[in-house]
C-alpha positions in Angstrom: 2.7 12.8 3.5 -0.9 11.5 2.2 -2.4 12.7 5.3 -2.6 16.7 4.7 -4.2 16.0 0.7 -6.8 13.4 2.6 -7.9 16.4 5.0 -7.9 18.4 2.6 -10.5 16.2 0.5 -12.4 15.8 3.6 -13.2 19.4 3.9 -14.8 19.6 1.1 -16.8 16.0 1.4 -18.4 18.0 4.8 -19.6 21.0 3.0 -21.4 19.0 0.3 -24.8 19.7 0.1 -27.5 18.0 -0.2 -29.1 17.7 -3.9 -32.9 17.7 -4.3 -34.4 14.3 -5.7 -35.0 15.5 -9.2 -31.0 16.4 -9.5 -29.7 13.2 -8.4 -29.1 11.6 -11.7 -27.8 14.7 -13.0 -25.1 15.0 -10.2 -21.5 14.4 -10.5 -19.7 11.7 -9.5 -16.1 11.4 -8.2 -13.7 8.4 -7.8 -12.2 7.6 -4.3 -10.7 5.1 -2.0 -12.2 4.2 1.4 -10.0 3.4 3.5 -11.1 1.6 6.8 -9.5 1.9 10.0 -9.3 -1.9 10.5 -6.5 -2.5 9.0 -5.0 -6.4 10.0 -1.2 -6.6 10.7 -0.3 -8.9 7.7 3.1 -9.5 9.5 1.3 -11.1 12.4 -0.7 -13.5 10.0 2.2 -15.5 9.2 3.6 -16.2 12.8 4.4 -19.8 12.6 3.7 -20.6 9.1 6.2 -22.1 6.9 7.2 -21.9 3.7 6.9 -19.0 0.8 3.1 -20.4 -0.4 2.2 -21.0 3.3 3.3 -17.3 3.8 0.9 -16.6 1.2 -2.3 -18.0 2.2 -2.1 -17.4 5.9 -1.8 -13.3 5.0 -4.7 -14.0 1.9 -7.3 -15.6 4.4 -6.6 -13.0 7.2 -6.9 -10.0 5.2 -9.8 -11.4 3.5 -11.4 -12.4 6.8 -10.9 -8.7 8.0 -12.1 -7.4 4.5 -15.5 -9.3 5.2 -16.5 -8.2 8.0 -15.0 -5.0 8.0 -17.0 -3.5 4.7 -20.2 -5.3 5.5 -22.5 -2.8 6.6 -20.2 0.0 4.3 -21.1 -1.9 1.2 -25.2 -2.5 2.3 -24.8 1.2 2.4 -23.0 2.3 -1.1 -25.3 -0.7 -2.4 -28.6 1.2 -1.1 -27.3 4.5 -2.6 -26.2 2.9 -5.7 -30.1 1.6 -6.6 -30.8 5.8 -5.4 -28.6 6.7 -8.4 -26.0 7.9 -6.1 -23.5 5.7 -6.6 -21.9 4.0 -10.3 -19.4 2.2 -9.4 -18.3 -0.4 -6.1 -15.4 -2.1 -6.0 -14.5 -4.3 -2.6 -10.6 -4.2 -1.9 -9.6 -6.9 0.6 -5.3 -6.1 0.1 -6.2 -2.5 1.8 -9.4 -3.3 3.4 -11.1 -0.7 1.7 -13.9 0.0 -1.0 -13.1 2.3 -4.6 -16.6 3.7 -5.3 -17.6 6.4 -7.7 -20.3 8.4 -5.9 -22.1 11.8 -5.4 -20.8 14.7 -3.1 -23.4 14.3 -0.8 -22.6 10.0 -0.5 -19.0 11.1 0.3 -19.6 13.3 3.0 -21.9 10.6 4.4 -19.0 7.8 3.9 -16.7 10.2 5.6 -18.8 10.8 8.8 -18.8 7.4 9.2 -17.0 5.8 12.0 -15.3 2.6 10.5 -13.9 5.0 8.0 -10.7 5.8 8.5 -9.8 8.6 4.9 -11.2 9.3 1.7 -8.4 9.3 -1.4 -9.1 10.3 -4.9 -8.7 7.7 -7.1 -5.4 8.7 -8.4 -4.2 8.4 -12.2 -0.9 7.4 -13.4 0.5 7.7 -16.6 2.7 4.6 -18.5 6.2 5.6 -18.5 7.7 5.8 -21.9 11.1 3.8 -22.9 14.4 6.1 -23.5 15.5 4.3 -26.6 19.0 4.3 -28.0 21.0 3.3 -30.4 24.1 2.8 -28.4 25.7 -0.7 -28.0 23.8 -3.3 -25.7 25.1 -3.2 -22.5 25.5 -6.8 -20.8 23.9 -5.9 -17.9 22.9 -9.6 -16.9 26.7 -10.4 -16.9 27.8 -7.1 -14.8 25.2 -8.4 -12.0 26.3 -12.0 -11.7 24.1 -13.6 -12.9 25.7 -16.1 -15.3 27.6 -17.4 -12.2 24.1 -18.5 -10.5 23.7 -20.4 -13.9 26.6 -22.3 -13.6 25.1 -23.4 -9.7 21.9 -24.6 -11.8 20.0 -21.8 -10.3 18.1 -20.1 -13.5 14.8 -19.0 -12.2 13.4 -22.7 -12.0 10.3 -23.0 -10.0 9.6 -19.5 -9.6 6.7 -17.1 -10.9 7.5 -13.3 -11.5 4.9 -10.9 -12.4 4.9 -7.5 -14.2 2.6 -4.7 -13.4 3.2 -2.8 -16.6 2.1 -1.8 -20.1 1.5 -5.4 -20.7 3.6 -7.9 -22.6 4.3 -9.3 -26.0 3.5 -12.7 -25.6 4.5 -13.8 -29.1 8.1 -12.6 -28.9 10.5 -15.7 -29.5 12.0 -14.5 -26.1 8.8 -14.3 -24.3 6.4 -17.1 -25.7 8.1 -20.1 -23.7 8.4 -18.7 -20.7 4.6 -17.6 -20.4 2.8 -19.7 -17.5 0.1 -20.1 -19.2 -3.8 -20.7 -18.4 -6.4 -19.0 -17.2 -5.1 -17.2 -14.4 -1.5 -15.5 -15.6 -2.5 -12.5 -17.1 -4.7 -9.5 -15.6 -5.8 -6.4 -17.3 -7.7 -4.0 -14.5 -9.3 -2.1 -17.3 -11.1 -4.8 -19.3 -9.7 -3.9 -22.7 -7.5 -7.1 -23.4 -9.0 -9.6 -20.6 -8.3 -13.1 -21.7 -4.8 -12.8 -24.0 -1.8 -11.4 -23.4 -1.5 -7.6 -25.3 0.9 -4.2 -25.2 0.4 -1.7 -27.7 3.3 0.2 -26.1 6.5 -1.8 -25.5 7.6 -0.6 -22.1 6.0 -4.5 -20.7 7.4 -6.1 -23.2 10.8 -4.6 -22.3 11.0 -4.9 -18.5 10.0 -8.5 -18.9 12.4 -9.0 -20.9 15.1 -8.4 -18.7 13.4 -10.2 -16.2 13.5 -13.7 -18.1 14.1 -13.2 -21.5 16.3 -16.1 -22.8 19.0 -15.9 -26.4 16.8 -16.3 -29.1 18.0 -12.9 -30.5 21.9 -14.1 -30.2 22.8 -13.1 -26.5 21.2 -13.7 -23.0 18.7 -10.3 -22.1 17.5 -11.8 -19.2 18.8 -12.3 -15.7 16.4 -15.9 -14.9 15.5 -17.3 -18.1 13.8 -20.5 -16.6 11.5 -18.6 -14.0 7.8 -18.2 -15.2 6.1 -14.8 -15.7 2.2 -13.9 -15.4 1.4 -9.7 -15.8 -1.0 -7.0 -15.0 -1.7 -4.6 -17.2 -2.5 -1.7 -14.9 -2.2 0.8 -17.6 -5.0 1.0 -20.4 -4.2 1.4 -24.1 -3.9 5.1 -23.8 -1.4 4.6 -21.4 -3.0 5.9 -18.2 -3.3 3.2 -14.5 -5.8 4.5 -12.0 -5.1 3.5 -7.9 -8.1 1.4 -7.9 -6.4 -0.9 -10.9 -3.0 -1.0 -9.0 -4.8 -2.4 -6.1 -6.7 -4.8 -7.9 -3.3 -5.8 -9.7 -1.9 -6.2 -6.6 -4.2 -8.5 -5.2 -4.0 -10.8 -7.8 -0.5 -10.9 -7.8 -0.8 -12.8 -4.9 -3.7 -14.8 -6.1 -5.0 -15.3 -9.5 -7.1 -17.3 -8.7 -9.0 -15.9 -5.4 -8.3 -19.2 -4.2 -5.6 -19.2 -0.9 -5.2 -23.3 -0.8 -3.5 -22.9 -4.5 -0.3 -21.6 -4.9 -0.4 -19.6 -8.2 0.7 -16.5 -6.2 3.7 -14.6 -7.8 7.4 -15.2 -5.9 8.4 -12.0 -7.6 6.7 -8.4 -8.4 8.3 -5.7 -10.5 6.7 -2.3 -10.3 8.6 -0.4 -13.0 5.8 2.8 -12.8 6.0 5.6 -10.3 3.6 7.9 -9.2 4.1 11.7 -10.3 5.1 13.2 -7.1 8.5 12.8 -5.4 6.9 13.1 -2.1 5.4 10.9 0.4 2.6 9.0 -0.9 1.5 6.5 1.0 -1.4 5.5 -1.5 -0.4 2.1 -1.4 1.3 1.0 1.9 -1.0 -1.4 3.0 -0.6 -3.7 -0.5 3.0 -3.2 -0.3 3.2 -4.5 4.0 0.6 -7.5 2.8 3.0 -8.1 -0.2 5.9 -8.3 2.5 4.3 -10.3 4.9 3.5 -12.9 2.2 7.2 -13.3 1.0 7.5 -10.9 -1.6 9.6 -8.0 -1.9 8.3 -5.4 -3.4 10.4 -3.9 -6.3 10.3 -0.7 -7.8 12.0 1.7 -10.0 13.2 4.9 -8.5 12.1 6.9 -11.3 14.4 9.2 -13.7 13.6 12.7 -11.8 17.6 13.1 -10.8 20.0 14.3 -10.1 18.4 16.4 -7.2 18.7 15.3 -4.2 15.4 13.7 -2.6 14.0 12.8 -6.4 13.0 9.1 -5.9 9.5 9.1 -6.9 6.6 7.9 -5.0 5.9 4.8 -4.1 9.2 3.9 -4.7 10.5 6.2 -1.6 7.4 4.3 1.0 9.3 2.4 3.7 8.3 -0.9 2.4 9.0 -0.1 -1.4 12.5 -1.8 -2.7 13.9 0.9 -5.1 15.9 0.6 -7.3 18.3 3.3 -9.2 20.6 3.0 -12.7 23.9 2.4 -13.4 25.6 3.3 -16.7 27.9 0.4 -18.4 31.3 2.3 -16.5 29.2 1.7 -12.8 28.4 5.3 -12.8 24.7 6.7 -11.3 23.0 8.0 -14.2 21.9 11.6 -13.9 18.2 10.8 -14.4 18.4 8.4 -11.8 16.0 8.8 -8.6 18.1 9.8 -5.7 17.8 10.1 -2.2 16.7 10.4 0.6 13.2 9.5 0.3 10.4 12.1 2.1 9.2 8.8 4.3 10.2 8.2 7.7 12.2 5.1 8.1 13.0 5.0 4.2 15.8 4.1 2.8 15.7 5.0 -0.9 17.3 4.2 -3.5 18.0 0.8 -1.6 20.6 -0.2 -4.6 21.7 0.7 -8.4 21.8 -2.0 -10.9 22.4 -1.2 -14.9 20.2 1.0 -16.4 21.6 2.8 -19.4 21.8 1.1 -23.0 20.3 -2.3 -21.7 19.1 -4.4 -25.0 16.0 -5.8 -24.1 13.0 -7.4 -26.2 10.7 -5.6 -28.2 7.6 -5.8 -29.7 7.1 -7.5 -33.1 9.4 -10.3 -32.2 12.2 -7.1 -32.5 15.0 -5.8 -29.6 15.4 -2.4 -28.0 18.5 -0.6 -26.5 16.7 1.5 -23.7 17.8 2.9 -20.7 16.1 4.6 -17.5 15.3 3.0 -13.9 12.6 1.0 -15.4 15.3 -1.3 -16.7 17.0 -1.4 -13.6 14.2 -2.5 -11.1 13.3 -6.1 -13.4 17.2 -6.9 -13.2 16.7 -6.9 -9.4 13.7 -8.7 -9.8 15.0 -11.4 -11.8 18.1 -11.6 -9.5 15.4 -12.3 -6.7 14.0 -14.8 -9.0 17.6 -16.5 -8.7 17.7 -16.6 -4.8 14.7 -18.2 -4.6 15.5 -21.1 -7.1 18.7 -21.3 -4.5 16.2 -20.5 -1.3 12.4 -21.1 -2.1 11.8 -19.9 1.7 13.2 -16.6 1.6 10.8 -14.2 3.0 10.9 -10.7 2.2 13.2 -9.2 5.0 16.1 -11.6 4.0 15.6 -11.1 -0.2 16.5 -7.3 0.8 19.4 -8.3 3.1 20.9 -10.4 0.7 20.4 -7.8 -2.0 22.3 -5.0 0.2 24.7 -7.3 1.9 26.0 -8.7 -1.8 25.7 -4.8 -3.5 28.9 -3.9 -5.2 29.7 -1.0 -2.7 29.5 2.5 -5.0 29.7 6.1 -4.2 30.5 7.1 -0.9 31.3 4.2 1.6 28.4 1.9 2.9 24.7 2.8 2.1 24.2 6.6 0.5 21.6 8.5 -1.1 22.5 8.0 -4.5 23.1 4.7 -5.1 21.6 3.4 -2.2 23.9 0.0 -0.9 25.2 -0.3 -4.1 25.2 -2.2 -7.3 23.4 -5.2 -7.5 25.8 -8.5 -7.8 23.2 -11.6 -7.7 26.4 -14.2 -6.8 27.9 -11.8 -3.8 24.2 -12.1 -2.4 23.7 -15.8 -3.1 27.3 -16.5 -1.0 26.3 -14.3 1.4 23.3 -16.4 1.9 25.0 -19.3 2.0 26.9 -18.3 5.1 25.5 -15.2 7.1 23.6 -15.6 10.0 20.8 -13.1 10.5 17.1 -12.1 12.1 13.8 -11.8 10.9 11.6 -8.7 12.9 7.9 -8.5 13.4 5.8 -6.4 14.7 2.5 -6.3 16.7 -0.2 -5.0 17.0 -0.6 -2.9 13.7 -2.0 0.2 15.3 -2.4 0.9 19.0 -4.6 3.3 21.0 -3.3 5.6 23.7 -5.5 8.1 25.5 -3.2 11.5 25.5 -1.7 11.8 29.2 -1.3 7.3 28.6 0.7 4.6 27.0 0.0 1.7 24.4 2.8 -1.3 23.7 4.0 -3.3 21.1 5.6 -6.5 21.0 9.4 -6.5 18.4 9.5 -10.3 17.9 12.9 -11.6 16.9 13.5 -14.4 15.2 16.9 -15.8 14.9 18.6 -17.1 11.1 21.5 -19.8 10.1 21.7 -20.3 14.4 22.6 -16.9 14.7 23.4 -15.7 18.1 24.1 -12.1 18.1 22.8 -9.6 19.9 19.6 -7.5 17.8 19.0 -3.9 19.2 15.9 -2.2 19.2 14.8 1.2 18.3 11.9 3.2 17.9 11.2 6.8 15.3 8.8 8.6 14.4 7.1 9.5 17.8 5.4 12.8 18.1 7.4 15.4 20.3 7.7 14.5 24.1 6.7 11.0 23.6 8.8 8.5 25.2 9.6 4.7 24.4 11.0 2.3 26.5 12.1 -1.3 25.3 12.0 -4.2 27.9 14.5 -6.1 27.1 16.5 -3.0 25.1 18.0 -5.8 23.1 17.2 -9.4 22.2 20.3 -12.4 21.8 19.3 -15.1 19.2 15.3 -15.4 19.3 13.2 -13.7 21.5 10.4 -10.8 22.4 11.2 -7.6 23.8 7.5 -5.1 24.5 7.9 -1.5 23.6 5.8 1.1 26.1 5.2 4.3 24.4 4.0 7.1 26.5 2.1 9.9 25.5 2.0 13.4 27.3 -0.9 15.6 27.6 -0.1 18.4 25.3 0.1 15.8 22.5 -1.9 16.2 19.7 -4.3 13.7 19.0 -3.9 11.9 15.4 -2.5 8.9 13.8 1.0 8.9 14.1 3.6 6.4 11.9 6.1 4.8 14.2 8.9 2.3 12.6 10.2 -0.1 15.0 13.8 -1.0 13.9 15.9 -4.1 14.9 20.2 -3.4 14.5 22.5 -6.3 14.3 26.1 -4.9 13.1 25.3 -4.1 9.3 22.1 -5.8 9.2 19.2 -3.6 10.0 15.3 -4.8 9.4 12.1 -2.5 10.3 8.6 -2.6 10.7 5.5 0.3 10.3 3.2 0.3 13.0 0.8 3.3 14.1 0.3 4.7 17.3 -3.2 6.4 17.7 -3.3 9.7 20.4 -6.7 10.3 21.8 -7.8 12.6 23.7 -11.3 10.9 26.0 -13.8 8.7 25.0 -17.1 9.1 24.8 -20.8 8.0 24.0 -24.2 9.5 22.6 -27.7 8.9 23.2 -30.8 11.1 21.7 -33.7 11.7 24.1 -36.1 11.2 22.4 -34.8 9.0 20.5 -38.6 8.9 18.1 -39.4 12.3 16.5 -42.1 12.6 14.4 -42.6 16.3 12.1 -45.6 17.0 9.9 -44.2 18.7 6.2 -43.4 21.8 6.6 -42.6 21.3 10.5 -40.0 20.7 12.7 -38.8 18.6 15.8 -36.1 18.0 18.5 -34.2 15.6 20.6 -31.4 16.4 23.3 -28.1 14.6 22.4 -26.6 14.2 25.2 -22.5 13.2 25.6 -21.2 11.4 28.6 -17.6 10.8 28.8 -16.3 7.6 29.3 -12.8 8.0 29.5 -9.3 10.2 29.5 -10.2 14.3 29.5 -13.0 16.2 27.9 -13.0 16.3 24.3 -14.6 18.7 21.8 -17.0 17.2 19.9 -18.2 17.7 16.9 -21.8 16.5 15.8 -23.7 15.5 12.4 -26.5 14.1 11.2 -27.0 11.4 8.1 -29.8 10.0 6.5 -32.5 12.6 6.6 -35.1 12.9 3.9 -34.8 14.7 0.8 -35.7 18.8 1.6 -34.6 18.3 5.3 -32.1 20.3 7.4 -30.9 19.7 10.8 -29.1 21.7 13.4 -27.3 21.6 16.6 -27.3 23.8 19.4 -24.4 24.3 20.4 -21.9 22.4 18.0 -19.7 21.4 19.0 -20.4 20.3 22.5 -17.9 19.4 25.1 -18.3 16.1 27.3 -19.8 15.7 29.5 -22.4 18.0 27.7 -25.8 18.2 25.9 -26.9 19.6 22.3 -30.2 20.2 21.2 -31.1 18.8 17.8 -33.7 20.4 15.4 -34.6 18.8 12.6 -37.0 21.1 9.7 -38.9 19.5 6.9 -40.1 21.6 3.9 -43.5 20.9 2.3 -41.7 18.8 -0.7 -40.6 16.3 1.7 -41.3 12.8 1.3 -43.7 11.2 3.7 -42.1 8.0 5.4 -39.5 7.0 8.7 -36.1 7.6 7.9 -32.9 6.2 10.3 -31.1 9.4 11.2 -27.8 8.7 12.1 -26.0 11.3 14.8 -22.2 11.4 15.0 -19.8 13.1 17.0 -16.2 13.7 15.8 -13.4 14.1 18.2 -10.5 13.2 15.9 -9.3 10.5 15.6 -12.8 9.3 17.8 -16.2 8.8 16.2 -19.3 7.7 17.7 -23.2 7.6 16.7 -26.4 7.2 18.0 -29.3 6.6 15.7 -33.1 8.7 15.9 -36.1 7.0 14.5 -37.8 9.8 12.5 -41.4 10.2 10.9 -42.2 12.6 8.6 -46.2 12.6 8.8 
C-alpha cells in the first residue's frame, strides 16, 4: 500500500534541518505531491444530474470548488517561500486536491506539520513502455471482439471523444488525420516540448490509437470505432519518461480541455496504456481515477506484461477503480506476459477482462503499420468498444460501461471471473445486447471519509439506484475494516431504489489511522463497489500558549507554557512542533510529547546572527491522524 513509502518520506521531512540564510539558494530541492485531507466525494457531486456532460461538470465545479478553498492558505505559504528561494516550482491540482511543488527539506517538513495536509509523495517517474513488434500475421482483433456487428447497428463511435494518455500520436497518418478533433483544446503535452501540434517520436501513441479508431486506409479495419473523435496527452517527454505531477495534469484535462465546466469538450473515453513499475498497491492516483468515475468515464488500463506470476498486474492498473485489461493471443489463449491476478488492493478485481493482444496490426508512424503485441494493445480495444456503447447509450455512466463489459466477456479460463483473464474476453455485441435487455443498479456512496473517535461509530449512507425498472433485491457488504470493527447495515438489503446507512463501530484497542473500506452492493452476477475511508481517532484536543507574545534579545532566549486540554474521546499522546522561527533559532519542549490534559514548556533560543523582526511561530501537536496549532507572536529585539 502507498501508505508505509509516505511514512517513510515523512520521517525524514521531520528531521530536516534547518539551513542558515546564506545556504538557501544552494539547497536542494525535491519534487512531491501534497495531498490534502479534504478530499470531496466525486460520487456524491453527481446525485441528481443527468446525462454524461452533466456528469461532467457537476464533479468539475465541486472538486474545483473544494480545490479553492482547500489550498488557499497552503499556496500563500509555498508562494512566500517561493520569493525566499525555497521553493521552484507550484503546481495547483484540483482532480486530487493537492499541490506538486519542488521545494527545500526544511519547506517539506513545514508542509508536513501542517494540519490540512494529509501525505507527502515523491513525484514519481514513469518510463514510456516500448511496443513488442512482430512480424507475424495481423491478427483481426477488431473482428474477434464484435465489433463489426455494432457497425452494422450504425453504431461506429459517432458522437464520442476518446483520449490517449501516451507517447503521443502521429497526426498525419492517413488512419489518424481525419479522425483528429481538432482545435485548440485536443491535444496536451504536460512537459511543454510539443505544446500546440500533435507529435510522437516513439510510436507506442501512435499505435494504441490506432486500435482505438483507426479506420482502412492501409487495406483492412485496425480500429474498433472508426467514427469516434480522439484528443491525447502526451504524459511522456521525448526521452520517454511521465512524472505523477504530468499524469495528473493529463487527467484533469481529460475531462476538461478547456477549464471551462459549462462546455462539453470532456473525453467519453480514457485509455491508459502505461503502468507504473511496481506490481504492488499504489494508490498514487485514486483520487483522479474515483473523479474520472464519478464523471462517466471508465477508466482503462493495461495490465502490464509482468506474467505469468500470479499477482503481476502492475500498478495502477490493480487500484480498485482501475479497469484492466489483460491479452489474448489470436487462438483466445492468456499470453504469458500478460498481467495476472489478483491485484495487492483491497476490493480489486484485476485483470477485469482479456481482449487480443498478440500480433495486432496497428498504425505506425510515417504513415506506416506495425504488428505489435503486449497489454498495451489490449486496453485501447476495450476503450474503443466503450466508444461503441456510448454511440448505442450516450448516458452510460461508469459502473454500467464495466457491467456491460463483464456481463458480455467471452467466458475464458476457469468458470466465471478468475485471476487470469479476469471475466473474460471482451465481445463488444454480447455487451451491447446485454444492455439492451438487463436490468441493473447503480451504487453510491457517502460521505467520502468519516471520523470515529476509537471506543465510537461513524455511518455511511449505500444509495441504490435502480436500472431498466429493475426490481431485484441489491445486498450490501462492507471489507476492509480494521480487526474487531463491526458494521451493521440498516436495511441489510435494498429492493429496486433505495438507501440503506451503514454504522461502523470501532473498539478501543483500535489503532488510530486512515483505514480503506469498500462498500459493495450484490445483485446475482452483478456486483458494483465504492471506496470510502473511515478515520480512527483516538481524543480530540486543543492548544493555547501562555503567553502567547515572547520577545528575546540575540543571543537570548524565551518561554511560553503550551498548554493541551482535551476535548473529546481518551487521552492522546501528543506530539508538539514549532514552524516559522527565524533563521539561527531553535526551539524546545519540555516534555514532548505531552499527554492531554497536560502542559509543555516551550523555549525558544536565538543566536547572535539572528535577524531582528516579529516572526508568526506556529505550534502543532500531532496525535495521528489529529493535528492542531496554536500560533505565538515572537520578537526578536
Amino acid at each position: 500500500m502507498r501508505r508505509p513509502l509516505a511514512i517513510a518520506f515523512l520521517v525524514l521531512l521531520a528531521t530536516a534541518p534547518a539551513l542558515p540564510a546564506a545556504a538557501v539558494e544552494a539547497a536542494p530541492k525535491t519534487p512531491v505531491i501534497v495531498v490534502l485531507k479534504d478530499q470531496a466525494d466525486p460520487a456524491s457531486l453527481t446525485r441528481g444530474t443527468p446525462g454524461r456532460h452533466g456528469r461532467r461538470a457537476a464533479v468539475e465545479h465541486g472538486l474545483r470548488a473544494r480545490a479553492a478553498a482547500g489550498q488557499k492558505d497552503l499556496l500563500a505559504l509555498l508562494r512566500a517561500r517561493r520569493s525566499e528561494g525555497l521553493v521552484s516550482a507550484i503546481t495547483p491540482l484540483w482532480i486530487v486536491n493537492g499541490v506538486a511543488v519542488t521545494a527545500t527539506r526544511r519547506v517539506l517538513a513545514e508542509l508536513a506539520a501542517r494540519p490540512e495536509v494529509r501525505e507527502i509523495r515523491p513525484d514519481l517517474t514513469i518510463a514510456a513502455p516500448a511496443l513488442a513488434r512482430s512480424a507475424a500475421p495481423a491478427e483481426p482483433g477488431v473482428a474477434r471482439v464484435g465489433a463489426p456487428g455494432l457497425w452494422d447497428l450504425g453504431y461506429r463511435g459517432q458522437g464520442v471523444v476518446v483520449a490517449a494518455l501516451d507517447t503521443g500520436v502521429d497526426s498525419t497518418h492517413p488512419d489518424l488525420a481525419g479522425r483528429f478533433r481538432g482545435g485548440a483544446q485536443s491535444w496536451y503535452d504536460p512537459n511543454g516540448e510539443h505544446p500546440s501540434t500533435p507529435v510522437d517520436v516513439n510510436g507506442h501513441g501512435t499505435a494504441t490509437m490506432g486500435v482505438m479508431v483507426g479506420g482502412d486506409a492501409g487495406g483492412t479495419a485496425v480500429g474498433m470505432a472508426p467514427d469516434a473523435r480522439w484528443i491525447a496527452a502526451k504524459i511522456f517527454n521525448d526521452r520517454g519518461v511521465a512524472t505523477a505531477t504530468g499524469i495528473h495534469l493529463a487527467l484533469q484535462w481529460a475531462l476538461d480541455p478547456d477549464g471551462d465546466p459549462a462546455t462539453p469538450d470532456g473525453a467519453d473515453v480514457v485509455n491508459n496504456s502505461w503502468t507504473g513499475a511496481t506490481t504492488g498497491c499504489s494508490l498514487d492516483f485514486q483520487l483522479d481515477l474515483r473523479a474520472l468515475r464519478a464523471a462517466g468515464v471508465l477508466p482503462v488500463f493495461a495490465a502490464g506484461n509482468s506474467g505469468p506470476e500470479p499477482g503481476s498486474v502492475r500498478a495502477p492498473a490493480g487500484d480498485p477503480e482501475a479497469f484492466a485489461v489483460g491479452a489474448t493471443d489470436t487462438a483466445d489463449a492468456l499470453d504469458p506476459s500478460s498481467g495476472r491476478g489478483p491485484s495487492a488492493c483491497p476490493g480489486a478485481m484485476a485483470p477485469a477482462l482479456t481482449a487480443p493482444g498478440v500480433d495486432v496490426r496497428t498504425t505506425d508512424l510515417y504513415g506506416l503499420y506495425t504488428v505489435a503485441s503486449g497489454t498495451s494493445l489490449s486496453a485501447p480495444h476495450v476503450s474503443g468498444a466503450l466508444a461503441l456503447l456510448l454511440s448505442a447509450y450516450p448516458d452510460l455512466d461508469a459502473d454500467r460501461q464495466a457491467a456491460a463489459l463483464r456481463a458480455g466477456a467471452a467466458d475464458l479460463g476457469g468458470a466465471g471471473f478468475d485471476d487470469d483473464y479476469g471475466s473474460g474476453r471482451l465481445d463488444v455485441l454480447a455487451s451491447y445486447r446485454w444492455l439492451a435487455s438487463a436490468p441493473g443498479f447503480t451504487l453510491a456512496a457517502t460521505p467520502a471519509s468519516a471520523t470515529a473517535q476509537v471506543g465510537g461509530s461513524a455511518s455511511y449512507t449505500a444509495v441504490v439506484a435502480a436500472m431498466n425498472g429493475s426490481t431485484d433485491e441489491v445486498t450490501l457488504s462492507a471489507t476492509g475494516l480494521p480487526a474487531g470493527t463491526t458494521a451493521a447495515w440498516t436495511p441489510p438489503s435494498v429492493t429496486g431504489t433505495g438507501e440503506s446507512r451503514l454504522t461502523v463501530t470501532v473498539p478501543p484497542e483500535t489503532p488510530p489511522g486512515a483505514y480503506p473500506l469498500t462498500i459493495t452492493g450484490t445483485s446475482g452476477s452483478a456486483t458494483h463497489s465504492r471506496q470510502v475511508t473511515l478515520v480512527a481517532a483516538t481524543g480530540d484536543f486543543t492548544l493555547a500558549a501562555t503567553p502567547a507574545t515572547l520577545s528575546a534579545p540575540r543571543g537570548g532566549s524565551a518561554s511560553s507554557i503550551v498548554s493541551v486540554a482535551l476535548t473529546s474521546g481518551s487521552a492522546p499522546s501528543i506530539s508538539l512542533s514549532a514552524t516559522g522561527l527565524p533563521a539561527g533559532t531553535t526551539a524546545t519542549f519540555a516534555p514532548n510529547p505531552v499527554t492531554a490534559p497536560g502542559t509543555s514548556r516551550l523555549t525558544v533560543r536565538t543566536t547572535s546572527s539572528t535577524p531582528r523582526g516579529t516572526f508568526t511561530v506556529v505550534v502543532t501537536g500531532t496525535a495521528a491522524p489529529l493535528a492542531r496549532r496554536t500560533t505565538i507572536t515572537f520578537t526578536v529585539r
